[in-house]
Structure formats: structure tokens, C-alpha cells
C-alpha positions, -999 to +999 in steps of 0.1 A: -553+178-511-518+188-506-500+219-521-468+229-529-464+255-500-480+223-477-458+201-486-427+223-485-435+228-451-437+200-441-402+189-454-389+219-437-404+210-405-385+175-410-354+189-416-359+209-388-351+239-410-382+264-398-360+292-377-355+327-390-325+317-409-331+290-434-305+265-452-323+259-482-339+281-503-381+278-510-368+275-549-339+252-544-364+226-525-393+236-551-367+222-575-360+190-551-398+184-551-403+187-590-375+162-593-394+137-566-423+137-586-405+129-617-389+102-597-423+089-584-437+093-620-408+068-627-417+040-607-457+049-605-467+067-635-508+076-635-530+060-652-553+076-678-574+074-710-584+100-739-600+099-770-584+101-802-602+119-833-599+096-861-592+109-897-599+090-927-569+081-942-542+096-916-520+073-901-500+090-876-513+110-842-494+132-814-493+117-786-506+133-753-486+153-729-464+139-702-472+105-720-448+075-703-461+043-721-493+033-739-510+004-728-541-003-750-552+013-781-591+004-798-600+017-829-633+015-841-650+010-805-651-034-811-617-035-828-587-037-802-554-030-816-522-050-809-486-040-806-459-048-833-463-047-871-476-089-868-515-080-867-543-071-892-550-039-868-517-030-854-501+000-837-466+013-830-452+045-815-423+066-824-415+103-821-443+111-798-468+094-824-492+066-826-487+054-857-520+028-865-519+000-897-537+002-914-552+038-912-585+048-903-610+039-934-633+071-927-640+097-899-668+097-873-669+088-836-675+051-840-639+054-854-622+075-828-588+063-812-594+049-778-561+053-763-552+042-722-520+051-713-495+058-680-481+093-683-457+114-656-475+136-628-476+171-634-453+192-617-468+220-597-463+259-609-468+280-582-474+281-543-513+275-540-511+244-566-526+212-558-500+182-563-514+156-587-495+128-568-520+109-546-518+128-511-516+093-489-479+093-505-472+125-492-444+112-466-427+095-499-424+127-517-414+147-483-386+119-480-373+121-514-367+161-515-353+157-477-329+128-495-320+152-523-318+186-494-296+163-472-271+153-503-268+195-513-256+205-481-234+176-476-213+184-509-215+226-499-188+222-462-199+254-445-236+245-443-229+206-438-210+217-405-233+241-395-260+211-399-239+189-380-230+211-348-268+219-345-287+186-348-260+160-342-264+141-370-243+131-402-260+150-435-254+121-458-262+095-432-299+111-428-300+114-464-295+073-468-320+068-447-341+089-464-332+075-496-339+040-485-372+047-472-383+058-507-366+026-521-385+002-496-417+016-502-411+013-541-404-022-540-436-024-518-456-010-545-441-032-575-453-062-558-490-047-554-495-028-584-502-046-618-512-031-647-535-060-674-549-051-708-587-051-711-602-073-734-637-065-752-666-088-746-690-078-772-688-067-810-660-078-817-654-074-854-625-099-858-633-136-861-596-146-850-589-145-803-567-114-797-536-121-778-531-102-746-497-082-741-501-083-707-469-104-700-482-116-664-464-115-632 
């Protein structure tokens, strides 16, 4: 897996910035590669699950960390909940709650919260971290914080010249190309990656077919 001081490295070695005297700071492009992972977690958020502890009566629960979107909610273990306020066993969310209806008719774990969601990737604290983002898409964050690099020293003049009389090349030209890189491989991925809603296929305690909110492709 990659870390932070990897993958720093690596952008510097693609900017060609690894001499004695460097153009960008290690904490100006530690910022560049937090944003790139929020901008990742935009257009791939990760996937994940938890469990809920349900309390008799209590409506309202927070919401996990770094949480993006929900995608399923079941609650007992053969009752899946629906979006909206249109079903017996409904669910909304608003201000970092799930809010179910009705409530939770007693405690227990066969009436825990089942919750999948898609939530941003952490951003890494410190040197030896591990990045969270998968490490085959390494080259998309490396082209993203060169994009975001390229764009700084092309708005400070002294620095963009000094860029441009040793590698020959136009700062916010690179950084385009950079730039679109990122974009092509996005749109890649939104025409491979679908995320479907999982229906139950035993104990099912409602007699009436659950619709799916999956809205298809």
C-alpha cells in the first residue's frame, strides 16, 4: 500500500521537482493531495456498511463519519426500509441523522439498524500513513495534485518562469493535460461502476413486493 511520503514522491518525481531546491513545499502538495482525495471521494466514494444500535422508541441516529449518501437501510434484520415518507417502514436523513418511521418498537440485536452507505476517503495525517484510496489509482491521484501544483505556480510569475526556462514546457498547458487525464478516467469509471440495492430473499415480514430505488442505468 501506498503512503503519503510514496506518493508525494512520486508526484515530485513527475514534476521533475527532486533537486536540492524545491518549488513546492512537502505541505503545500500534502494539501494538493488531501484535496485529490476529496475530489476522487466525489466521483468514487467507498463503499461501506455498519450496524446501527437500535433504541426502543428513538427515532433519530447520527450518522457515521465522512458519510456521502446512504444507500440501503434494514431494520429488524427481514424488514428493508424504503426512502421517502410513502412506506409503512420508511427512512429519511437530515442533519447528519437517520431519521426511521416509525421508531424502533424495542431494543435488541434482531432490531439493530443495518445501514450501507458510500462515504469520502480518509485523508491521510502524517508521513508513514497508508492512503485509503485503492492503490491501482495511484497515477489518478498523482495527476490530480500535479494538475493542482501546475495551476499554483502558474498564477505565482517568478516560479512559472523559472518552470518554463528549465523544462520547456507551458505550466498551465501540463496542468490541462493533467487535468484531463483525471477527467477521462472518471468518465471511464461512471460507465463501469453501478451501485443496485439488495433485496432480502427470506423472512421477509411484509406481505406487500418492496420497490427497489435503484433507478437503473
Amino acid at each position: 500500500m501506498t503512503t503519503r511520503s510514496q506518493l508525494r514522491a512520486t508526484v515530485r518525481s513527475e514534476l521533475n521537482d527532486s533537486g536540492g531546491t524545491l518549488l513546492w513545499a512537502d505541505s503545500l502538495l500534502n494539501e494538493y493531495l488531501n484535496q485529490a482525495i476529496r475530489e476522487y471521494s466525489r466521483r468514487l466514494p467507498e463503499e461501506a456498511s455498519t450496524t446501527i444500535t437500535a433504541v426502543a422508541g428513538q427515532a433519530a441516529y447520527t450518522l457515521p463519519a465522512r458519510l456521502v449518501t446512504v444507500k440501503r437501510i434494514e431494520q429488524p434484520e427481514d424488514q428493508l426500509r424504503l426512502p421517502g415518507e410513502r412506506h409503512a417502514h420508511s427512512y429519511r436523513v437530515f442533519g447528519g441523522q437517520l431519521i426511521l418511521d416509525p421508531a424502533p418498537g424495542s431494543a435488541g440485536s434482531s432490531q439493530d439498524i443495518q445501514l450501507e452507505y458510500l462515504r469520502s476517503y480518509a485523508e491521510p495525517a502524517a508521513d508513514g500513513d497508508t492512503l485509503a484510496t485503492p492503490a491501482f489509482h495511484d497515477d489518478i491521484l498523482v495527476a490530480l495534485v500535479c494538475e493542482r501544483a501546475l495551476r499554483q505556480i502558474s498564477a505565482d510569475e517568478a516560479k512559472r518562469q523559472r518552470f518554463e526556462r528549465d523544462r520547456g514546457a507551458d505550466a498551465l498547458t501540463v496542468a490541462r493535460a493533467y487535468q484531463q487525464r483525471a477527467e477521462a478516467f472518471f468518465s471511464e469509471m461512471a460507465r463501469v461502476v453501478r451501485s443496485s440495492v439488495l433485496e432480502p430473499t427470506t423472512g421477509r415480514t411484509s406481505s406487500r413486493p418492496l420497490q427497489s430505488t435503484d433507478p437503473g442505468p
